[in-house]
N, C-alpha and C positions, 0 to 999 in steps of 0.2 A: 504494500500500500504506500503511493508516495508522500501521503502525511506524517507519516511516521520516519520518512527519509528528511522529510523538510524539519519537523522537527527537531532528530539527529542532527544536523546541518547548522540549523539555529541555534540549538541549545549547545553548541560544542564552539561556540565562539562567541565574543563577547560586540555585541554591535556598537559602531562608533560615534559617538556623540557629537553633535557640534555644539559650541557655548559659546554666549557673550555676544558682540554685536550690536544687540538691537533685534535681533530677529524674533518676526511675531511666530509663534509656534502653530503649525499645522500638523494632521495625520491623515493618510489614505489608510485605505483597508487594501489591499490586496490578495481577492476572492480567488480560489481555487475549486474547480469544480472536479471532481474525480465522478469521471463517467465509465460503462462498459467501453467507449471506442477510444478512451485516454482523459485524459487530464486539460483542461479549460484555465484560461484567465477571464476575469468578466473585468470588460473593459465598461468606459463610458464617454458620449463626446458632449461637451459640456455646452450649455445652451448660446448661443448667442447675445443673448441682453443682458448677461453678466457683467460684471466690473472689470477682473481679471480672468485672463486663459480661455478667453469665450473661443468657445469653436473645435478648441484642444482636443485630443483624445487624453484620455485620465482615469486612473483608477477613483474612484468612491472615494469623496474626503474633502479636508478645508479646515478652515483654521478654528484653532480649539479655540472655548469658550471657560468664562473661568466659573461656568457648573461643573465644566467636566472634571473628573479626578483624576484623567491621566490620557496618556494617548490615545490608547485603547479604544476610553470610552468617546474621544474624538471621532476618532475612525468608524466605531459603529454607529457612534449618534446621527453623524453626517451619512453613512451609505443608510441608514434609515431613511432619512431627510431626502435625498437624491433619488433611489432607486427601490425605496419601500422593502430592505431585506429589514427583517426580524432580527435582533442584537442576539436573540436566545436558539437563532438558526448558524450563528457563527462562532465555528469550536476554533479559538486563537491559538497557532501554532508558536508563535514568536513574532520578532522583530528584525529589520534588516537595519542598515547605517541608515544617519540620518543622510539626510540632502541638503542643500539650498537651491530654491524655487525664486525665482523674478517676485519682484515686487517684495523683498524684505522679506521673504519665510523659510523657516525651516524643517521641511517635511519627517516625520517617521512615518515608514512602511512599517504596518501591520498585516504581517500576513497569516488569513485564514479560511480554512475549509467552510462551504455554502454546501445546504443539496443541490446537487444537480438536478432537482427540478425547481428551480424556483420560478415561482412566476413572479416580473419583476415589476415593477408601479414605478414608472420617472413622473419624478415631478419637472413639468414641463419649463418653468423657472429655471430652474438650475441646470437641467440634465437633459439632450437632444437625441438622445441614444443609446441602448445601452447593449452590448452585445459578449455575447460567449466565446473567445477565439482558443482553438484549438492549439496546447502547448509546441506542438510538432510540428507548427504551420510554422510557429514565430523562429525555428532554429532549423527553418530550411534554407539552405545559402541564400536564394534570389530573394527571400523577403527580411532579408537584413544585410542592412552597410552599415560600417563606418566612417562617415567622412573625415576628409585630411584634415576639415580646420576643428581648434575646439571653439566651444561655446562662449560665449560673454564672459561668462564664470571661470573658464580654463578646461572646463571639462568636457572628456572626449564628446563628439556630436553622433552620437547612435540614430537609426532611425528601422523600424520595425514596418514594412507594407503589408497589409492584414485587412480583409474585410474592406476593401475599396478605401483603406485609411492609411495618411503616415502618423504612424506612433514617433514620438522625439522627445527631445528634452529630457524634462526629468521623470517623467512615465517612461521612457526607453532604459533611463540610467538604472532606475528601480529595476524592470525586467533585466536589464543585464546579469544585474546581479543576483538577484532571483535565479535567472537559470545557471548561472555559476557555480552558484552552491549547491541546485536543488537536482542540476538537471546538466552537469559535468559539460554547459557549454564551453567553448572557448572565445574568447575575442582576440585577435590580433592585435596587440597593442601598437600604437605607432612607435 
């Protein structure tokens, strides 16, 4: 079962924090769907009359609030908020490094297992789409480059083609590393 791999994975290293700054703190959820024909990411592309990243493709998330008590409850409060998953349908495997995201934030991926059937409710505010992409799809050579330049930030410029979508930024940076640990990809460094 690859829950129990991403677990192992997670739990056998310590993820890296970013601090200080300034940085207003966000969290995504990073949903895993383990089905009979493999294993899913549930992506999302986020609505157009948003403030920031409108249009993006993006995992489930946004910036904490200070009811939440932790990242965690960031990341399922908002993929509630977004895409109508149930907090009590998401068993938390761990956490990956944090990020830094445009516009002053700094993400933590929480990644966790969904059923694979969910039916899913966007709210059409925040959220323009929201779709299952097949793990096998995303670490087939033609639907993933690295390009030569890095980002604003310094960091490499990934880009994931999936479902008539480029995935980029810091939703590619996440998957990167996501299948690194979970799913022995490689990347080519420059």
């Amino acid at each position: 079962m690859v829950a129990d791999k991403i677990t192992a994975a997670l739990n056998g290293r310590r993820a890296q924090l970013i601090a200080g700054n300034g940085y207003k703190p966000a969290a995504v959820l990073v949903p895993i769907q383990e089905r009979p024909d493999g294993d899913y990411l549930v992506l999302t592309k986020r609505a157009d009359g948003l403030p920031t990243h409108k249009g993006q493709i993006a995992f489930p998330g946004g910036r904490a609030e200070v009811t939440d008590a932790n990242e965690i409850e960031t990341a399922l409060r908002e993929s509630h908020e977004e895409i109508g998953l149930q907090p009590t349908d998401v068993r938390i495997l761990g956490q990956l490094d944090q990020v830094t995201a445009g516009y002053g934030f700094v993400v933590t991926p929480v990644v966790g297992v969904v059923p694979s059937n969910c039916l899913f409710r966007i709210d059409p505010m925040e959220t323009a789409a929201v779709a299952s992409v097949p793990i096998a799809t995303l670490m087939e050579p033609g639907n993933f480059i690295m390009s030569d330049f890095l980002s604003p930030g310094g960091h490499p410029s990934y880009h994931f083609y999936v479902n008539g979508w480029d995935v980029w930024g810091v939703t590619a940076r996440i998957i990167v590393q996501f299948l690194e640990l979970a799913y022995d990809f490689q990347v080519k460094k420059l």
